[in-house]
Backbone as a chain_set.jsonl record, in Angstrom:
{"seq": "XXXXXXXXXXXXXXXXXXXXXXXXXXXXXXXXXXXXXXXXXXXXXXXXXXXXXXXXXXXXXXXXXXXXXXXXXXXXXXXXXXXXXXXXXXXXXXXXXXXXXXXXXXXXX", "coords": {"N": [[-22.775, -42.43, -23.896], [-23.857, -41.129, -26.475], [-25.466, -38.893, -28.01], [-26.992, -36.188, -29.471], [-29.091, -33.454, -29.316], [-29.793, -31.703, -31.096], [-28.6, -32.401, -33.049], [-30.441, -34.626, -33.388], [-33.123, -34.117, -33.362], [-33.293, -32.99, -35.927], [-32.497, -34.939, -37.699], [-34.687, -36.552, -36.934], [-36.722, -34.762, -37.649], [-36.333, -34.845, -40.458], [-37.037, -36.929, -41.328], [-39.809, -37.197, -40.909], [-41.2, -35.783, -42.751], [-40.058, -36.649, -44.57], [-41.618, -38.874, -44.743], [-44.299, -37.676, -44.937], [-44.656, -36.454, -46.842], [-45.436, -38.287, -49.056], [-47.704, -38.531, -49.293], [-48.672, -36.463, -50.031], [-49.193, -36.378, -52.794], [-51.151, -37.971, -53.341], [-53.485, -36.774, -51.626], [-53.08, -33.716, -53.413], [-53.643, -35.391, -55.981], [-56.625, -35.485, -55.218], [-57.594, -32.952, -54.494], [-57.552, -31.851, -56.92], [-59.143, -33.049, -58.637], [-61.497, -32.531, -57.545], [-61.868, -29.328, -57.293], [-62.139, -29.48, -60.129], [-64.86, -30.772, -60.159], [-66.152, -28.964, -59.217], [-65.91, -26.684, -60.46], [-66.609, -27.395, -62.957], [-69.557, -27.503, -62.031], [-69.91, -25.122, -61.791], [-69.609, -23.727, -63.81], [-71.909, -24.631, -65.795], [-73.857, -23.261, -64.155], [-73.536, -20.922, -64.3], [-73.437, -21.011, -67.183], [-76.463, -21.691, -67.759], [-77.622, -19.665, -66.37], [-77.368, -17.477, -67.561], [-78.534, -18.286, -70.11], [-81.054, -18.069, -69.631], [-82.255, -20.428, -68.191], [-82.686, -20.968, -65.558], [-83.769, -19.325, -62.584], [-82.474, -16.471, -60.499], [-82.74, -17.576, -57.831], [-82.552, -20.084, -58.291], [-79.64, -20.12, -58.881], [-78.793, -19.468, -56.976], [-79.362, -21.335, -55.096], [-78.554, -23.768, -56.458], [-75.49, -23.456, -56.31], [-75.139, -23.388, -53.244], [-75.866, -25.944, -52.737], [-73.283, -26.852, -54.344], [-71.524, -26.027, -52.475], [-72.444, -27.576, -49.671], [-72.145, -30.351, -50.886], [-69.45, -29.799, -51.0], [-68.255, -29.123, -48.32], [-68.611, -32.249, -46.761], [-66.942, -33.853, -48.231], [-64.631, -32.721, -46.724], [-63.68, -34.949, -45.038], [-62.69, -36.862, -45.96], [-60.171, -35.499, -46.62], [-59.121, -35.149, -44.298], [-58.56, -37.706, -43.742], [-56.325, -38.205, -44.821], [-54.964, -36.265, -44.214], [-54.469, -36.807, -41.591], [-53.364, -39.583, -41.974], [-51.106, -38.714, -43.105], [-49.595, -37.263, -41.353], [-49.8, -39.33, -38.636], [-47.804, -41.182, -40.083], [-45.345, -39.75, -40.433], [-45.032, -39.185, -37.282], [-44.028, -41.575, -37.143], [-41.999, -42.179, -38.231], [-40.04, -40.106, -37.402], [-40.034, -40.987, -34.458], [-38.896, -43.466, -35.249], [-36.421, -42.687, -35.75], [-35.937, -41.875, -33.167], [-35.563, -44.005, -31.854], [-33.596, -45.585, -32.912], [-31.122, -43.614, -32.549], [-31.254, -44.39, -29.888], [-30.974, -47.018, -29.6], [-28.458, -47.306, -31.079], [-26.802, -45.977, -29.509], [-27.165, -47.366, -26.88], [-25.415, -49.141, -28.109], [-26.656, -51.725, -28.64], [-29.709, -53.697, -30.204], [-32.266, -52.13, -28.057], [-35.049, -51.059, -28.784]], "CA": [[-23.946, -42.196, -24.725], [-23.411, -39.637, -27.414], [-26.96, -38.311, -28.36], [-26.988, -34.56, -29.456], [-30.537, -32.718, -29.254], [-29.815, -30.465, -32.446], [-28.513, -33.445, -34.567], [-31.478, -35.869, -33.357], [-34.212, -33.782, -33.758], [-32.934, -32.706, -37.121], [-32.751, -36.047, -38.288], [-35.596, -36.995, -37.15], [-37.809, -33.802, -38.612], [-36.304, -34.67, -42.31], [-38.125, -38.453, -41.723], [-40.801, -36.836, -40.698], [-41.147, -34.677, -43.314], [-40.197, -37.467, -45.92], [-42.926, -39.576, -44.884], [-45.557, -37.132, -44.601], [-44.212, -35.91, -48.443], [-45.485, -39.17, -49.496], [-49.104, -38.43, -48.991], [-49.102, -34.957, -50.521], [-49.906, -36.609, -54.112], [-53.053, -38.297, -52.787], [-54.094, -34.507, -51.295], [-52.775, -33.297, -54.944], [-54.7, -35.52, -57.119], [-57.901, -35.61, -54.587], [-58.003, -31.746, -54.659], [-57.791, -31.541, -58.234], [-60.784, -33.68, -58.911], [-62.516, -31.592, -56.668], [-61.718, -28.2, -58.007], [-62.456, -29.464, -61.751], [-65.926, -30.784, -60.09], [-66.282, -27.096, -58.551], [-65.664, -25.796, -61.665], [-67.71, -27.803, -64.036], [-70.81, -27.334, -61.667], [-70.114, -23.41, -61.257], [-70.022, -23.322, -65.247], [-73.399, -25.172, -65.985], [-75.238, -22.566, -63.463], [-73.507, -19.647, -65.373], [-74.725, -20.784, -68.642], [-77.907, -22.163, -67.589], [-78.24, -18.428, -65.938], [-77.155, -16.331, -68.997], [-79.491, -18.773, -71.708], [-82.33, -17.882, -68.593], [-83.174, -21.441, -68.578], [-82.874, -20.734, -64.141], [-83.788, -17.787, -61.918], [-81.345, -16.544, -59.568], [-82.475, -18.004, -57.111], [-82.239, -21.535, -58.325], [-77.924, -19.83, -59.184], [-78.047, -19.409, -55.118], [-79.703, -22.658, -54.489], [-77.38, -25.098, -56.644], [-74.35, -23.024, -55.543], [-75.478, -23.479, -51.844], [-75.648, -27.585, -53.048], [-72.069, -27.279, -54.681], [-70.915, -25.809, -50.63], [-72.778, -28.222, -49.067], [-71.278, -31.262, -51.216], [-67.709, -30.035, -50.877], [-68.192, -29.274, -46.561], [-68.777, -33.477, -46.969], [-65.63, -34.177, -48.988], [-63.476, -32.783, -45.895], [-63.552, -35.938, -44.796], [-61.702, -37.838, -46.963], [-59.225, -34.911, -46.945], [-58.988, -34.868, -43.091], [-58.298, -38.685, -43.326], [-55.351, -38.167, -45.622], [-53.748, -35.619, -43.431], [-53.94, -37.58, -40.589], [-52.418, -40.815, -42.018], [-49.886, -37.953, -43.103], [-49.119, -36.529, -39.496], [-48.937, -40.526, -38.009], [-46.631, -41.774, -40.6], [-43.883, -38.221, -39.898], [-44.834, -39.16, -36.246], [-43.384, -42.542, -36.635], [-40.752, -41.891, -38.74], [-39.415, -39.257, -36.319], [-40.03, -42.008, -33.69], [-38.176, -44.964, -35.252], [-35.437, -42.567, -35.771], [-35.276, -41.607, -31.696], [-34.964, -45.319, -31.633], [-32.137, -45.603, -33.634], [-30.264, -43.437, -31.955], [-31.02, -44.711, -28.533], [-30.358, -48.888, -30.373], [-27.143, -47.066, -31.536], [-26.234, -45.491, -28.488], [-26.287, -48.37, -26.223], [-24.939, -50.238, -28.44], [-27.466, -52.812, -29.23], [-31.344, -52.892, -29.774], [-33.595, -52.575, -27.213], [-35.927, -50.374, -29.082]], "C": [[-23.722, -40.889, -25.493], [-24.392, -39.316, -28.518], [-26.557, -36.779, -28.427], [-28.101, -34.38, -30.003], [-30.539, -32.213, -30.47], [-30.025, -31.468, -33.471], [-30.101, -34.602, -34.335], [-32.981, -35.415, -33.993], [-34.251, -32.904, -35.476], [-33.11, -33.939, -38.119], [-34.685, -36.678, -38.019], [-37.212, -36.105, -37.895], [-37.553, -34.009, -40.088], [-36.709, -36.175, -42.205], [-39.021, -38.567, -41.813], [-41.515, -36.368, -41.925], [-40.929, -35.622, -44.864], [-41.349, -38.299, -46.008], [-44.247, -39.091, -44.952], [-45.532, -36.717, -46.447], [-45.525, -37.022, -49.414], [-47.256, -39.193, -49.539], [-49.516, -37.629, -49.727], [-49.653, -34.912, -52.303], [-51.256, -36.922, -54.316], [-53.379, -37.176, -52.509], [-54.221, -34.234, -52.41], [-54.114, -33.567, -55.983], [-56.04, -35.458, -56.388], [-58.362, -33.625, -55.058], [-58.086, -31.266, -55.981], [-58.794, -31.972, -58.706], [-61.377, -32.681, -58.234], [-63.012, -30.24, -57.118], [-62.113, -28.351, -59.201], [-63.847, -29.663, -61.461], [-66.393, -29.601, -60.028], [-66.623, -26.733, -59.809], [-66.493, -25.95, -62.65], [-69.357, -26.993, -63.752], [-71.072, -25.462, -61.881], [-70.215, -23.023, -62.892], [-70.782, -23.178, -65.802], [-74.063, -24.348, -65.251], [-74.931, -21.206, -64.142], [-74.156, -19.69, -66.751], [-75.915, -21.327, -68.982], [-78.647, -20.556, -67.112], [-78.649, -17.521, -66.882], [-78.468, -16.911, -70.026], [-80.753, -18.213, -70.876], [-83.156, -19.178, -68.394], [-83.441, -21.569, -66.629], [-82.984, -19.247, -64.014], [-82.462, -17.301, -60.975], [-81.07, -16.773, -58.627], [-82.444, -19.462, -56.762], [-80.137, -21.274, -58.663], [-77.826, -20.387, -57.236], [-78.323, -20.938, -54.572], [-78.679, -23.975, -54.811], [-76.117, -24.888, -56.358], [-74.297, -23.548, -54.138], [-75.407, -25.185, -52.066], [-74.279, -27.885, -53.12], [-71.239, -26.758, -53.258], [-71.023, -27.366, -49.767], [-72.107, -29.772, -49.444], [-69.943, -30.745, -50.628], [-67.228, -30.185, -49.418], [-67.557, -30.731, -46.498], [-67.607, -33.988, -47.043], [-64.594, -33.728, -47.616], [-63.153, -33.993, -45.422], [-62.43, -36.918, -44.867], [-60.214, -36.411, -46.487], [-58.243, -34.522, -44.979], [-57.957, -36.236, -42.645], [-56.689, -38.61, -43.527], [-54.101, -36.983, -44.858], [-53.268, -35.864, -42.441], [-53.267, -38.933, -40.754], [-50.894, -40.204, -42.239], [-48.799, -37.836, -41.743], [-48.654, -38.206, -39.036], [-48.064, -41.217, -39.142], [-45.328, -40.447, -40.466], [-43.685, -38.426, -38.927], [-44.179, -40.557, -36.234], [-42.562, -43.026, -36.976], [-40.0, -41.397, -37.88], [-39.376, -40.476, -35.17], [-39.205, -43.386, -34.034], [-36.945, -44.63, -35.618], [-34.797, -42.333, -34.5], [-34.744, -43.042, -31.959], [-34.136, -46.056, -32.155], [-31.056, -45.241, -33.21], [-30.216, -43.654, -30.637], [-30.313, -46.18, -28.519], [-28.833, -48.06, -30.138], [-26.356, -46.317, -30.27], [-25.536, -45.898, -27.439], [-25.742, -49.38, -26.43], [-25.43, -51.743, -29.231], [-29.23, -52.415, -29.352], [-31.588, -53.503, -29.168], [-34.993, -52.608, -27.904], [-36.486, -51.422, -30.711]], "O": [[-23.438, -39.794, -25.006], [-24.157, -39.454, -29.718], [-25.889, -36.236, -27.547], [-28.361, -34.947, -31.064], [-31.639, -32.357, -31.004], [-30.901, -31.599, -34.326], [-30.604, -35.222, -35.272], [-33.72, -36.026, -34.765], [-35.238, -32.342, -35.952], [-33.768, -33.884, -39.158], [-35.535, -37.064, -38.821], [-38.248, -36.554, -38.385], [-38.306, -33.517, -40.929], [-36.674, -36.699, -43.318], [-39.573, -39.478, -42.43], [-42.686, -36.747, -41.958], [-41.465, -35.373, -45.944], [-41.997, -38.476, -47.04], [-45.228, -39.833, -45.016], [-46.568, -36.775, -47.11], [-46.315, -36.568, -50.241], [-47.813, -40.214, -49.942], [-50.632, -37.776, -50.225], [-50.212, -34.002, -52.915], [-52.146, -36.472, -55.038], [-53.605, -36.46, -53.485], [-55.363, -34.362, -52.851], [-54.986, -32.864, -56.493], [-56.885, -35.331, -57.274], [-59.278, -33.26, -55.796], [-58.717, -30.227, -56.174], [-59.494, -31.161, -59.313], [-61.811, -31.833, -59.014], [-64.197, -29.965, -57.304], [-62.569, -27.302, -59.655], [-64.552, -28.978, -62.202], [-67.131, -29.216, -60.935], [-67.795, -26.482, -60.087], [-67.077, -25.03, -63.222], [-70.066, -26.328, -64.507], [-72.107, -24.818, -62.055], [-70.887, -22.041, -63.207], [-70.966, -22.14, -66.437], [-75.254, -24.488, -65.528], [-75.83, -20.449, -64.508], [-74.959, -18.941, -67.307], [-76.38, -21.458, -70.114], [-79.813, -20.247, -67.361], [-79.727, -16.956, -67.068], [-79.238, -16.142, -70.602], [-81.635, -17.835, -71.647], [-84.387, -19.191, -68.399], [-84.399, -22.271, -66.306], [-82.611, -18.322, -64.736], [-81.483, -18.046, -60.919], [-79.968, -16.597, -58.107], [-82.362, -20.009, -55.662], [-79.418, -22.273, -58.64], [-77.168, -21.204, -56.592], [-77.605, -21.551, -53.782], [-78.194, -24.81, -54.047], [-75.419, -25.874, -56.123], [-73.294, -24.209, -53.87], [-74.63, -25.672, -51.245], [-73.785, -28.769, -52.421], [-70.148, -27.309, -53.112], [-70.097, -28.069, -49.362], [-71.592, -30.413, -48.528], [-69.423, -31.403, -49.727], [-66.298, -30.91, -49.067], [-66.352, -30.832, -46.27], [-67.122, -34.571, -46.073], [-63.658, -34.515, -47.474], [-61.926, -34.09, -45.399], [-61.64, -37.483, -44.11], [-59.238, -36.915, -45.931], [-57.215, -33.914, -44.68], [-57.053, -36.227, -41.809], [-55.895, -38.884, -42.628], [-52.875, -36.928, -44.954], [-52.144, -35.529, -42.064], [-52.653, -39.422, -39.806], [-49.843, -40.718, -41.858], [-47.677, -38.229, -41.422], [-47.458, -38.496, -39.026], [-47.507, -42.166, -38.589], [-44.199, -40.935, -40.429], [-42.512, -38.219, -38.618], [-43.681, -40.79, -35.133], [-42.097, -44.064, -36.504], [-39.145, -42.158, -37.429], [-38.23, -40.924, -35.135], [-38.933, -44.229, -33.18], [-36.14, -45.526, -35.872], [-33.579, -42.441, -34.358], [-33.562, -43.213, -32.259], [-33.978, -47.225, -31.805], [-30.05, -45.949, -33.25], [-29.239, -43.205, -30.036], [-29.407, -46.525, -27.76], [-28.182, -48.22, -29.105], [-25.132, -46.213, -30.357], [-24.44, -45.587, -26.972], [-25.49, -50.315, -25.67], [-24.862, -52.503, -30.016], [-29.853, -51.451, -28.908], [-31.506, -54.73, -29.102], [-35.838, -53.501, -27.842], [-37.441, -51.044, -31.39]]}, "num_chains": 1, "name": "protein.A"}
C-alpha cells in the first residue's frame, strides 16, 4: 500500500478548494446586489435628509430598516457557504477514495 499523508492530503485540499471555488461567483454576484441595494437605499435617505423632506430621526429609523433587511439576507448567504464547505468536503473525500481504490488495487470505495 503506498499512501503518503503529505501527498494525500495535498491532493485532496486542491479538490477541495476547487470545488468550493465554484460557489464563490454565486457569493460574488449575491453580495453585489446587496451592496448596490445598501447603497441605493443609503442615498435616497441622504437626499431626502439634505432637501429636509425627513427628520433625523426618520435617517435613524429607515437606516435601522436597511440593518434589519440585510441581518435577513444572511441566510441565503449562509446557505451558499455551506453547499460550498460540503461540496470541498466531498471532493477531498472522493479523492481519499481514490487513493485507497488505487491502492488496493481495485474499487471498493
Amino acid at each position: 500500500m503506498d499512501l503518503d499523508v503529505s501527498d494525500l492530503s495535498q491532493n485532496m485540499l486542491s479538490a477541495a478548494l476547487g470545488a468550493a471555488k465554484g460557489h464563490a461567483a454565486d457569493l460574488e454576484s449575491y453580495l453585489k446586489a446587496r451592496a448596490h441595494l445598501i447603497a441605493d437605499g443609503t442615498v435616497q435617505i441622504g437626499k431626502d435628509r439634505l432637501a429636509g423632506v425627513i427628520t433625523d430621526d426618520d435617517v435613524k429609523f429607515a437606516f435601522e430598516q436597511i440593518k434589519e433587511s440585510e441581518a435577513t439576507s444572511l441566510l441565503a448567504i449562509e446557505v451558499t457557504v455551506k453547499a460550498a464547505a460540503q461540496d470541498a468536503i466531498n471532493a477531498a473525500l472522493a479523492v481519499a477514495a481514490g487513493a485507497i481504490n488505487k491502492a488496493i488495487g481495485f474499487a471498493l470505495l
